[in-house]
N, C-alpha and C positions, 0 to 999 in steps of 0.2 A: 284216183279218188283217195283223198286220206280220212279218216277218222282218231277223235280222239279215245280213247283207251279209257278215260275216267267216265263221259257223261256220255258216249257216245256219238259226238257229236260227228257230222258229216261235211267237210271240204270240198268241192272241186276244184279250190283254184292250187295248182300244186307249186306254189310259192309260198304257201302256210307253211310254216313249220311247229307254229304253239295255238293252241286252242283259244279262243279268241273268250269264250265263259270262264276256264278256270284256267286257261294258260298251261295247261297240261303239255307235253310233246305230240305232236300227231304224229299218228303211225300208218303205213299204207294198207289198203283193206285188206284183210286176213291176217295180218302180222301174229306170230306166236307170241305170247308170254315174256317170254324169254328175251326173245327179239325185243319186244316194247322194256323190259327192265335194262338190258341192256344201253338204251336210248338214253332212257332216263340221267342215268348213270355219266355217261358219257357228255350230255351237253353241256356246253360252255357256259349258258345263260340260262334262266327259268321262265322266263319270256323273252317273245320278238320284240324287238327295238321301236318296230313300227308298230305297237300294241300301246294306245295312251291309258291312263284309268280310268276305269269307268265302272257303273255302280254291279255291274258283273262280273268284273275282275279285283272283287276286294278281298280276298284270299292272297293274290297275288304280291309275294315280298321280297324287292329286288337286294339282292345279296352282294355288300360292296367287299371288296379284298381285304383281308384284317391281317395287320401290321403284328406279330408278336413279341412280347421282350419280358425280358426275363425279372424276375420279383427286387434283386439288385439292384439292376438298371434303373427300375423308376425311381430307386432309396435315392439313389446317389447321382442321375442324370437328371429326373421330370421334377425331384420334389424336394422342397428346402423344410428342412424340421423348423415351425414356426418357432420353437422352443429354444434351438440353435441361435437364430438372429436375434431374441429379446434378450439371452444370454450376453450375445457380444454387446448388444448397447448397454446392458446394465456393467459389463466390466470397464466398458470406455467413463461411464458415469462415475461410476467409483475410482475411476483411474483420476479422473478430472478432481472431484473432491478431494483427494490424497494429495494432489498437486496446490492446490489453495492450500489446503492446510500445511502444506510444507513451505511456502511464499509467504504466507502466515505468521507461520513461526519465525522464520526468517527475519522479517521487519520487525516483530516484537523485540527479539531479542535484541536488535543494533538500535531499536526507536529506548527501550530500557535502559541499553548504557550510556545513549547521551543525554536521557533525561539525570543518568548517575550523576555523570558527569558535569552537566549544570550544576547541579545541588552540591557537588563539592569543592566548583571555585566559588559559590554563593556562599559557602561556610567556610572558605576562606585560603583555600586554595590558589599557588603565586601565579594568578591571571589576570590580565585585563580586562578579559572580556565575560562577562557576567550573564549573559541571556544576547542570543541575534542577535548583530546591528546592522544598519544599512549605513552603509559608507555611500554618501553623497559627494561625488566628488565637486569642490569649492575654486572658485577662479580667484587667482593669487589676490587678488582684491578683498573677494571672503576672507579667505584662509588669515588674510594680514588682521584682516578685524576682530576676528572670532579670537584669533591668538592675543590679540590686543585688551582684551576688555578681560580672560580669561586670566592674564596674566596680574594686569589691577585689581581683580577680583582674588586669587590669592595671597595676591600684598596685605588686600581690608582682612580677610580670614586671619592671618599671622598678627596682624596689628590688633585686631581687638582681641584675639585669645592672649598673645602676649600683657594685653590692657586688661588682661580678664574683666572685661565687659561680657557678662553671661547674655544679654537680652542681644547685644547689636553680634553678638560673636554666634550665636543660635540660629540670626536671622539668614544665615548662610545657608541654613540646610532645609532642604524639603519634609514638609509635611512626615514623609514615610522614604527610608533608605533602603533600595535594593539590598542593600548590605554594608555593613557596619564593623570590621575587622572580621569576626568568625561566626558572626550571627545576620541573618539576613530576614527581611521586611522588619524594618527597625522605624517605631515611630522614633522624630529628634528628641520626644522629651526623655529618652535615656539616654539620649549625645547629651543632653544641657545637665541631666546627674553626674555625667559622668566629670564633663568641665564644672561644674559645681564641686564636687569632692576635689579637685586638683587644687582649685582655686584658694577653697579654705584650710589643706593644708601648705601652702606655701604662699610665703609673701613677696616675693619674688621670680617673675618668668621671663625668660628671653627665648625666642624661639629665631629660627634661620633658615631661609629656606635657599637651594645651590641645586644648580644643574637642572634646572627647572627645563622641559621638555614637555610641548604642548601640542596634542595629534586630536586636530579638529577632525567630526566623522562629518559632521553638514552646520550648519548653522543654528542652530540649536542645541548642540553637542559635543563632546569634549573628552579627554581624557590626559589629565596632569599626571605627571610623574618624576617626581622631583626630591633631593635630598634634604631631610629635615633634621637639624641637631640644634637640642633645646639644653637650658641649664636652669633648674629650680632648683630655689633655696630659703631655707628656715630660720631659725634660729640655732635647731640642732642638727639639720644635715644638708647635703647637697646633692642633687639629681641630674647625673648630665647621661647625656645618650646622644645615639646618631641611628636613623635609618631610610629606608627609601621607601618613600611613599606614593601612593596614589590616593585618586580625587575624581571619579568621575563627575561632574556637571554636566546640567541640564538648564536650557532656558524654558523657564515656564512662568505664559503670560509677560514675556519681555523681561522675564528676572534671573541671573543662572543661579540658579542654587544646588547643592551639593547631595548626590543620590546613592552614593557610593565612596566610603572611606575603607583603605586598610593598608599594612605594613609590608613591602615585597620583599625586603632583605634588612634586618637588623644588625647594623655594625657593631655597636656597641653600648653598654648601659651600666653606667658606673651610677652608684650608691655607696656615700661615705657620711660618717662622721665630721662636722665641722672642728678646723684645729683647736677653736677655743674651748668647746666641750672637750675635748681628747686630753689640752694642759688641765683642764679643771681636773677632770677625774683624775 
């Protein structure tokens, strides 16, 4: 016979070992005190295995094995400081921004000097090339014609400035000139002042143009470069000079006209006294 120790309870099947009301240990009848603390004490479980729940045993609280670890461990093993990771993505972010802004600067700096640098062969700087271009390349066929028409086209130029014909000598140049020896977006009616004041001081011009070199970029497009030496003359003086010029042309609406004048190398520029004035005096 065993009985329980807490409610009293009575067993005879001696295969109990826990109180079936409150899961208590059972003890064999008469057990001392002692004996029963003892029991207690000592067992592995707090209930039998074969003891389901039920509305008598709700006292009864099966105790699982508890793992322990140290206050460390969990900082630095189980737990990430949420504080720690928004930190790193905020440095990667700022890292990233530092970076644009240093690719940033970068392209400023080299997109500013070539913008310098346009604006200084536009004011007249010894360059060809004045703003982009796209080189078309021309099948020998092009190439002969562009060069053909480009060639008779600065013959009429030198024929009528030489004729100082102001209106047919004018109609050579477009509307508005990339550039105009050291100044650039030039309407022509300051090219026609300017052949206008040549014209009425001197009554006499002979111009010449040598070594003419003509580099088609597409058919519409051109760039002459060629030696020009002129000789004006007065009454009281004479003007001779020599230097090497360019001429970019353009066709617009089937017409080439001139978008681009200035001086590459200036040989030479004599200014004298006619001999007659020189005996008079």
């Amino acid at each position: 016979m065993k009985v329980c120790p807490k409610c009293n309870s009575s067993y005879s099947d001696e295969t109990l070992n826990f109180c079936l009301a409150d899961g208590s240990p059972l003890v064999a009848a008469g057990a001392t005190a002692g004996e029963f603390s003892n029991s207690w004490h000592d067992s592995e479980t707090l209930r039998d295995q074969r003891v389901h729940n039920t509305d008598n045993a709700h006292n009864t609280i099966p105790i699982a094995p508890v793992t322990t670890f140290s206050l460390s461990q969990a900082k630095t093993e189980t737990f990430q400081n949420p504080s720690e990771s928004s930190g790193k993505k905020l440095y990667a972010v700022l890292a990233g921004i530092v970076l644009l802004l240093l690719v940033g600067g970068i392209w400023w700096f080299y997109a500013g000097k070539n913008t310098v640098a346009v604006g200084n062969e536009r004011n007249g700087n010894n360059s060809t090339s004045q703003s982009p271009r796209v080189i078309v390349q021309l099948t020998p066929e092009q190439d002969a014609q562009v060069k053909k028409e480009i060639t008779d086209f600065i013959e009429s130029w030198r024929k009528t400035n030489e004729d100082r014909d102001i209106d047919k000598h004018i109609d050579h140049y477009a509307n508005t000139l990339e550039y105009f020896y050291k100044e650039s977006d030039i309407n022509r009616n300051k090219v026609r002042a300017s052949r206008q004041q040549a014209y009425e001081t001197f009554a006499t011009m002979t111009l010449q143009v040598d070594k003419l070199k003509i580099s088609p970029e597409s058919e519409t497009s051109a760039v002459a470069v060629f030696d020009k030496s002129w000789t004006f003359k007065n009454d009281k003086k004479t003007t001779t000079g020599s230097v090497q010029q360019e001429l970019r042309i353009s066709k617009q609406n089937g017409k080439w006209q001139i978008v681009g004048e200035k001086d590459l190398n200036v040989y030479f520029i004599n200014n004298r006294l006619n001999e007659e004035n020189t005996n008079n005096g």
